[in-house]
N, C-alpha and C positions, 0 to 999 in steps of 0.2 A: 506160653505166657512168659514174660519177660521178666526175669527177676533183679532186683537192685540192690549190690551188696549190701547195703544202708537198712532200708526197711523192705525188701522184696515185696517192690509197687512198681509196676506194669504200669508208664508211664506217657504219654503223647503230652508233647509241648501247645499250651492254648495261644489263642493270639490275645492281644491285650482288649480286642471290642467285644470280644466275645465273656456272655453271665457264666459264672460257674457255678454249682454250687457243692460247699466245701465241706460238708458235715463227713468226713471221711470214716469219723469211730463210729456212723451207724452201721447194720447188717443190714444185707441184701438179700434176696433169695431167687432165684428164675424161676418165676410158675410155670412160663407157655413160651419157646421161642421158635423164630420160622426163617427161611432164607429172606435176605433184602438184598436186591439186587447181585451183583457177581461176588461182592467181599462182605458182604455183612450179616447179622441178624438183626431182629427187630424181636423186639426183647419184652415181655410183661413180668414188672421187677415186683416184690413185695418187700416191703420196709416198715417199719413201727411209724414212723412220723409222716411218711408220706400216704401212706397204704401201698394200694396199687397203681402203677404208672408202667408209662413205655419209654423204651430210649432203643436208642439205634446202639450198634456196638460193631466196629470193623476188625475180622479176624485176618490173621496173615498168619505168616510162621512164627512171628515173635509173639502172637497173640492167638492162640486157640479159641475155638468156639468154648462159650461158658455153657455149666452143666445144673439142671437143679440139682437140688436138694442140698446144694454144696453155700456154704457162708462168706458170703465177700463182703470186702469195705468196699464202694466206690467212691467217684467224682464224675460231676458231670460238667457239660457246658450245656448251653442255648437258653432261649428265653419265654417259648412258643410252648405247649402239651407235650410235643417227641422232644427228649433229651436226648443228646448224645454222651455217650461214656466214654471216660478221658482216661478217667485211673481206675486199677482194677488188683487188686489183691485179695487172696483166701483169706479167712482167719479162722482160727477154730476157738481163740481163747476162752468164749466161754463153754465150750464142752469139749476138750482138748480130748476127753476122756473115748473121744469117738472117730478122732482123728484118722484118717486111712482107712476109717468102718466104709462097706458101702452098702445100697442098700438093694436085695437081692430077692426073688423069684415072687412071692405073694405079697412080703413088704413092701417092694418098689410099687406095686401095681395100689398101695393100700396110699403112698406119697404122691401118688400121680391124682388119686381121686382128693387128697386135699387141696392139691392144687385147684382141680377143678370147680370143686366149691367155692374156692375163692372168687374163681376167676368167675361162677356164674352169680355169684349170690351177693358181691360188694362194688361197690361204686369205684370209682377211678378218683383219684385225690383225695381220698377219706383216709383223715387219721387213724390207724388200725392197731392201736398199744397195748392191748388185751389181747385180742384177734392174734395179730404176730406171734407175742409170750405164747399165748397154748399151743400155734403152729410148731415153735421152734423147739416147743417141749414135746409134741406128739413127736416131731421127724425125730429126735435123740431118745426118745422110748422105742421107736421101730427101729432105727442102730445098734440099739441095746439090746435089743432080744432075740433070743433062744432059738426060737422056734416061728413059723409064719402064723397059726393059731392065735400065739398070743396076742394080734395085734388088735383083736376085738374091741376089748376095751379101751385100748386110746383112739380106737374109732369114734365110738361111743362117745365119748368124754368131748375130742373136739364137737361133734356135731351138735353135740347139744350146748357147748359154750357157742359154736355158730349162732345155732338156733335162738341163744339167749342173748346175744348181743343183736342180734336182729328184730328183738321185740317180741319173742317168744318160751320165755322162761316158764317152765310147767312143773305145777305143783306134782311131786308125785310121792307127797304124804297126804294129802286131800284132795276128794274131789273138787267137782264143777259147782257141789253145793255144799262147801265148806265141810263137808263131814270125813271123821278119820279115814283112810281107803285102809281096809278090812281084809283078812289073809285069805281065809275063807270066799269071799263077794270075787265076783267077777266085775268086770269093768272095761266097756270099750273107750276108745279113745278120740277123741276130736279135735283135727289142729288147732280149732279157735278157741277153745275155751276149755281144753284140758280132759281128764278122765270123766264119765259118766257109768253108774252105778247099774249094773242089769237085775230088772226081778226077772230070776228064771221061772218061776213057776208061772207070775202073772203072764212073760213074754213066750211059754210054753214050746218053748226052741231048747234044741242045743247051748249048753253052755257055752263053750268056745267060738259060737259065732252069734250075733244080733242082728237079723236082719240079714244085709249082706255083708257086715262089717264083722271082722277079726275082733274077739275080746280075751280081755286078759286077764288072767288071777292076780288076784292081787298081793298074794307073795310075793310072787316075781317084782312087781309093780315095787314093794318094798324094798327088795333085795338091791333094785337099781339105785333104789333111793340113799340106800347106805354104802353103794360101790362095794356091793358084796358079791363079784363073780365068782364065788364057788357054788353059788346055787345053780341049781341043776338048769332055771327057765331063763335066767338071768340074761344071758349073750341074745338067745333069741328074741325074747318079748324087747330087748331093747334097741335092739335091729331093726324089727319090725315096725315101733315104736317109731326111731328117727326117720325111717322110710315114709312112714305117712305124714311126719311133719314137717317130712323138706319137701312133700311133692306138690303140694300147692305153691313153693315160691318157683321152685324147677321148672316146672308146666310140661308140655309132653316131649319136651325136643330130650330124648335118653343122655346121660353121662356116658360118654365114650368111655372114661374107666370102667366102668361096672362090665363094660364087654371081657374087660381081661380076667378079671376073677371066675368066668367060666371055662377058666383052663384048670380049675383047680376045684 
């Protein structure tokens, strides 16, 4: 990439008929990009104002293939759905703090499955202002840490803002019938209308499961509620949790990410 003593912007000259468009101080992100033709990619960009879109992007020597996870300002031209990308520079300014961080063995494989979500769960030109914020806060929490483990809960944390932005926000200090959820009570769960209360005795089953449905204690239930991952049930019930409340928007085609986590 091509840098400009001035402002280090990677620049192509437009022609004068050609639409730009010039919001240069928004971030960029590449969710998903693929060869186009001999010199290009074909790009699924994510941005706060725009959300999701595509644009074409021509690599050579002075211009490298662009990489996720990494923060750009662009510009585009054209007028049509496919943009094309004109200007292209990193920035880090607002998490400088991360800069040269990259993101390596369990955590890459945990930024590839955000991507993914994105890419299967939001519309193409939909404003995404919230969405973006917790994207670009989860990828600088898995920059930031330690260890691959700890990425659990910014998993969690996006999916259930996905989840919530999507029209499925879940109560998980009250059930389905408005009553406290209880430490002691068990409780399975249901994507559409939230937790539901088990009598064990009436339902003369195992506690841990109803039926053929997985049920949960309702510690746990609470522990998630307070973002209190030191509890022992916590990471799992909420795993488990957002798994069955993304699978009815998912449907049965699998998340190619989730292949890579069973390297580990």
């Amino acid at each position: 990439m091509q840098s400009d003593s001035n402002n280090n912007l990677s620049q192509t000259h437009l022609s004068k008929s050609e639409s730009t468009i010039s919001d240069v101080k928004q971030i960029y992100y590449v969710l998903h990009r693929k060869p186009y033709r001999e010199s290009s990619q074909l790009l699924d960009l994510f941005c706060e104002k725009q959300g999701r879109f595509s644009a074409l992007y021509r690599v050579n020597k002075k211009n490298p293939p662009l990489q996720p996870f990494t923060p750009y300002q662009m510009q585009f031209s054209g007028r049509g759905n496919l943009k094309y990308c004109q200007y292209v520079e990193i920035n880090y300014s607002n998490f400088n703090d991360t800069k040269g961080h990259s993101l390596k063995g369990r955590n890459l494989y945990c930024a590839f499955y955000l991507n993914e979500l994105i890419m299967r769960l939001t519309w193409q030109a939909e404003p995404q202002a919230e969405l973006f914020t917790v994207y670009q806060q989860t990828l600088h929490g898995l920059l930031a840490l330690d260890t691959d483990q700890q990425s659990e809960p910014l998993l969690r944390r996006f999916e259930f803002h996905l989840l919530a932005i999507l029209g499925y926000q879940y109560n998980w200090q009250q059930d389905s019938d408005c009553r406290d959820i209880q430490p002691q009570q068990h409780y399975y769960f249901d994507p559409q209308s939230g937790f539901k209360a088990i009598d064990v005795q009436a339902y003369g089953g195992d506690k841990n499961t109803y039926g053929r449905q997985k049920s949960f204690p309702g510690e746990a239930i609470l522990a998630v509620a307070k973002d209190d991952w030191g509890h022992e049930l916590s990471w799992k019930v909420a795993k488990q949790i957002a798994r069955l409340a993304l699978q009815p928007l998912l449907g049965d085609k699998p998340l190619s990410s989730r292949e890579l986590f069973k390297k580990f």
